[in-house]
N, C-alpha and C positions, 0 to 999 in steps of 0.2 A: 504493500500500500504506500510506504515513504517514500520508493522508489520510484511508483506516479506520479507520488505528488511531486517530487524534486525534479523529474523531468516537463513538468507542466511550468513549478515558478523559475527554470532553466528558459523558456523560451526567448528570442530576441526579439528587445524591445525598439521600438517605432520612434525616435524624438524628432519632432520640429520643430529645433530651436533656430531653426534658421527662418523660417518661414514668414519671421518680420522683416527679412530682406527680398524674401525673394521677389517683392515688389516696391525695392525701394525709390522709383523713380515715381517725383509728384505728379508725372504727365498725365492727362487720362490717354484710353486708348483713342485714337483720332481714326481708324479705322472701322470701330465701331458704329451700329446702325444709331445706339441712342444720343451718343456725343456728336454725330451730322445732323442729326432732326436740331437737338440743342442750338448747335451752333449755327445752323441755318436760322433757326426760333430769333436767335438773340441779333443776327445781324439785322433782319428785319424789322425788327425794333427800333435798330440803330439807325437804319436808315429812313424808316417814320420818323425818326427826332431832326433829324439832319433836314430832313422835306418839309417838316413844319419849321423850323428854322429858318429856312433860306424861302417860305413864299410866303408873300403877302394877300394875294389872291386866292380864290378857292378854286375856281378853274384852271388857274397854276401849278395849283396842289397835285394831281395828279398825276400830269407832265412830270413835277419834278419828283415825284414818289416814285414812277415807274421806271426813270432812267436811274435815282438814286440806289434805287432797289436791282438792278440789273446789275451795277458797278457792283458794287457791295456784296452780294450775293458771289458773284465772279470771282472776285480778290477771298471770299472767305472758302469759297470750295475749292478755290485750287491753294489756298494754304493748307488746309486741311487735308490735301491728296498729299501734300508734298512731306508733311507731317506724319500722316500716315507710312508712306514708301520710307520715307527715314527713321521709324519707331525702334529698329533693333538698334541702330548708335546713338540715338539719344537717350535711351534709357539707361544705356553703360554710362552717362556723363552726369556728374555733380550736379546741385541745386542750381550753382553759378552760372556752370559751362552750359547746362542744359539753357536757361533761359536767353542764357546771349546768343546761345543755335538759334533756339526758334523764337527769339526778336530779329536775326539776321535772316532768317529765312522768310519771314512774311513779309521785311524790309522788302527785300529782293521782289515777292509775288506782287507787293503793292506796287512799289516804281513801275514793276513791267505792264501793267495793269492801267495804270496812271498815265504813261505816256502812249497807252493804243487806244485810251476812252477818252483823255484827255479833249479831244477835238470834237468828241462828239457830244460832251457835257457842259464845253464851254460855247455860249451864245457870237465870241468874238472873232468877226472875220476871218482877222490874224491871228491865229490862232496859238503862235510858237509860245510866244510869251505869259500869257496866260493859262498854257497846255504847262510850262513849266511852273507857276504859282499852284495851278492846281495839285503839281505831284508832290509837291513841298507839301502843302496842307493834309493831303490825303496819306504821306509818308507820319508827316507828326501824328495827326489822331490813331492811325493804324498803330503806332510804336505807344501812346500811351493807353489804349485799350488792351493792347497786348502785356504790356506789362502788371495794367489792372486784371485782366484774367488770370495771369502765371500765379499772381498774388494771391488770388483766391485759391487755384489751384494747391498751390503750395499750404497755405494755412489748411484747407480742407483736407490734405493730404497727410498732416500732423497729426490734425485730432482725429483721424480714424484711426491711426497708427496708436493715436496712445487708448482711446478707447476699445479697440481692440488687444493692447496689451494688458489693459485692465483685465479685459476677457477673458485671457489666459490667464492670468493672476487668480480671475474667482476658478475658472475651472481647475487649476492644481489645487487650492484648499477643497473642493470638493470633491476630487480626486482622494484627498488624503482626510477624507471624514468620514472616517472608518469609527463609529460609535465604540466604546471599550465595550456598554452595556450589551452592544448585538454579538462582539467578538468572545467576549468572556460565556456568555450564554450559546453561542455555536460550540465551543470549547468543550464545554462541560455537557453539552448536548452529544456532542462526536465522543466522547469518553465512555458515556451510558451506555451508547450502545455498542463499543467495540466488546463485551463478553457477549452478549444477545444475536445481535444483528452486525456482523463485520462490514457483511456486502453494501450496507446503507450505511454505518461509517464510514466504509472506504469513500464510496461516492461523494458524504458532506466533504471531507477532507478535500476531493478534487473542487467541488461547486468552491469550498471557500479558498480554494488555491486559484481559482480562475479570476475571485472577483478580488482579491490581492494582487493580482497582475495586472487589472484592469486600472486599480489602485495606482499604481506604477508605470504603468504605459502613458507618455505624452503622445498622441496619435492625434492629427488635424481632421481624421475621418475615420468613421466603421463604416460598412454594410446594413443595415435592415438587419441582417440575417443575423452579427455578430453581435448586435444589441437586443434581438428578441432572444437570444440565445444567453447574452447575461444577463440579460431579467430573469428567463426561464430556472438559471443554478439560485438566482437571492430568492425567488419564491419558494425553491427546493428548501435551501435553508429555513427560511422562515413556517416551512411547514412541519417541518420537524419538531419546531419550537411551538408552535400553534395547536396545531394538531388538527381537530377537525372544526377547529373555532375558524380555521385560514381555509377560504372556496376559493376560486378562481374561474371566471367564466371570460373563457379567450372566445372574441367574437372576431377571428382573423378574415375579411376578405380574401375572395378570391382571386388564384394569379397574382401575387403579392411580388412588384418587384425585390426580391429579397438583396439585390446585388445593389438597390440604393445607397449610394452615400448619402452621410448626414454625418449634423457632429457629434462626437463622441457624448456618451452617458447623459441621453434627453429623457430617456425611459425610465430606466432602473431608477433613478431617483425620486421620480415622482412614482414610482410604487412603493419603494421606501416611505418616499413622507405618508402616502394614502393608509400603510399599514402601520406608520409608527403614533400619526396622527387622527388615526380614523377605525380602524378595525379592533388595533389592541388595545383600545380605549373601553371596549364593548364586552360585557359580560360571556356575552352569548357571542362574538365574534362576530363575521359577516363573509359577504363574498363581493370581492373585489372585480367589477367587470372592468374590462380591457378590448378597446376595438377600433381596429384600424381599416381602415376601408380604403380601396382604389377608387379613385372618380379619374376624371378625364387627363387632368393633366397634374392632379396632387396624389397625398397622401395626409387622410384624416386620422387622427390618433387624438382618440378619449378614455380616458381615465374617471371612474365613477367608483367611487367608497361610501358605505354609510359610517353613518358619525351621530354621538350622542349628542342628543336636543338640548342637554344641561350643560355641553362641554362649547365652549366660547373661545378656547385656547387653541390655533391653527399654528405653530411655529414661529421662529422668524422666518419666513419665505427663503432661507439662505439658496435652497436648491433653484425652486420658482425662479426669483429674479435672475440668479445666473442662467436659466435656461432659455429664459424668457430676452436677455440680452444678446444672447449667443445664437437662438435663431433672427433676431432684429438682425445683425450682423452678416449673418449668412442667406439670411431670404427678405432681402429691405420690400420687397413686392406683397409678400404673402401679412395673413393677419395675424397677429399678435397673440402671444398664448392668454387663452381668454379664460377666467376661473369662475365659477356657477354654483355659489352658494346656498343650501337651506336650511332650516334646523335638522334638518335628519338626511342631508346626500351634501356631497363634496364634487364637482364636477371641471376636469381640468380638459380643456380640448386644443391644440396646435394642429398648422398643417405642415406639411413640406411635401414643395412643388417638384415635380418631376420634370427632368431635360428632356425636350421636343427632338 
């Protein structure tokens, strides 16, 4: 039996500690569909302000909307192509270097830009001289919008870094909040029954050898399958201890992509709190339903416990919010883990969206 268990806590562990690099360039991607729709969005903005700007008339208004808008749109997709084609060396370059790239590069898309529209936006005969004031002007606003973007860029690019390192921060303490009171009582549970029952001994031994690993593993992703798989050993444990006070009614959908990634320990913990908080509170115990359904393009997962009507006392949410953080992080589209309170049921439900 030692000899499982020591090749089970033997196995090699997964760290990401790099994983706060592996995207350290504040750029967003420019090849992206949502960053062109944006960036399209935001120049026609720019160019409405610019058109109301420069007309005084209203029937002018449009004239100069449409030619504004033409320019502008021009100079902002083909920076963004050129930003694009170039994303593998500017992501290798510093804060510094990257910004002076691409103010030199949209420099560059705007002049060129500037002096083949130039003639066509300027009302004056002769055109040379004013084709060149024009590209002055349209050079300077281009260089400080651009540096006003980078800037944004760059701050937003901080605070996701640091609130996702926060992220990592709650998930190792919850990683390593391993109760003494659950550990010392599997303990003396595996003990009882090594003269009685060895084969179910040996088993606790491997179940709490797994979720000791799990303990210890820094992993950026599981599967589906290796998180129902360590829920499936803590409720093994816990029924041990329980006994027939602990039900479980797995309501699993069918064709369950089991090969989903998701982030590590979203489940197991909130069946922990539903049993520490909700079932073993209860004379008579209860049964814990659990049900994850496939719809079109997610994955619904609810957690329902009953809970005594006199007990007012839900934890500090320490699990909740880190989990509730860590999918904010990973699924900014999807809803928010939402909890569904009554005097006698406890209801937690999240989704996570499926790759098309």
């Amino acid at each position: 039996m030692f000899e499982r268990f020591a090749r089970r806590m033997e196995s090699p562990l997964v760290f990401s500690s790099a994983s706060l690099e592996k995207n350290s360039s504040f750029l967003p991607d420019f090849c992206a569909n949502s960053t062109v729709f944006l960036t399209v969005l935001l120049a026609e903005l720019f160019a409405l302000v610019l058109a109301l700007n420069e007309t005084n008339r209203f029937g002018d208004f449009w004239n100069h909307l449409a030619l504004i808008s033409l320019f502008v749109q021009w100079v902002v997709l083909a920076a963004a192509a050129v930003l694009c084609l170039c994303k593998r060396w500017l992501v290798q370059l510093g804060p510094t270097a990257a910004t002076l790239a691409v103010l030199g590069l949209t420099q560059l898309v705007t002049l060129g830009f500037s002096l083949m529209g130039g003639r066509f936006l300027v009302s004056s005969p002769e055109w040379a001289i004013p084709s060149l004031a024009f590209s002055i002007r349209s050079l300077a606003i281009a260089g400080i919008i651009t540096l006003i973007t980078l800037r944004y860029f760059y701050i937003h690019h901080q605070w996701q870094r640091q609130i996702e390192a926060e992220s990592r921060a709650r998930l190792r303490a919850l990683q390593a909040r391993i109760h003494p009171h659950f550990l010392f009582n599997t303990l003396n549970t595996i003990a009882s029954l090594i003269p009685s029952q060895p084969d179910r001994a040996e088993q606790a031994v491997l179940d709490l050898a797994d979720l000791l690993r799990s303990a210890l593993t820094d992993r950026s992703s599981v599967s589906l399958a290796e998180e129902l798989e360590l829920t499936r050993r803590y409720l093994a444990i816990e029924r041990l201890r329980m006994g027939e006070r602990l039900t479980v009614d797995w309501q699993l959908g069918e064709d369950l992509p089991l090969g989903t990634l998701l982030p590590p320990l979203v489940l197991q913990p909130l069946v922990e709190n539903a049993i520490r908080h909700g079932l073993q509170r209860l004379p008579e115990g209860g049964t814990l339903t659990l049900c994850i359904d496939k719809q079109l393009d997610k994955l619904c997962f609810t957690l329902i416990n009953p809970r005594s009507a006199a007990d007012t006392e839900t934890g500090q949410r320490i699990a909740q919010d880190n989990i509730r953080q860590r999918l904010a992080l990973a699924y900014p589209l999807s809803p928010p883990l939402e909890i569904i309170e009554t005097a006698e049921r406890y209801q937690v439900t999240f989704t996570i969206p499926l790759k098309q």
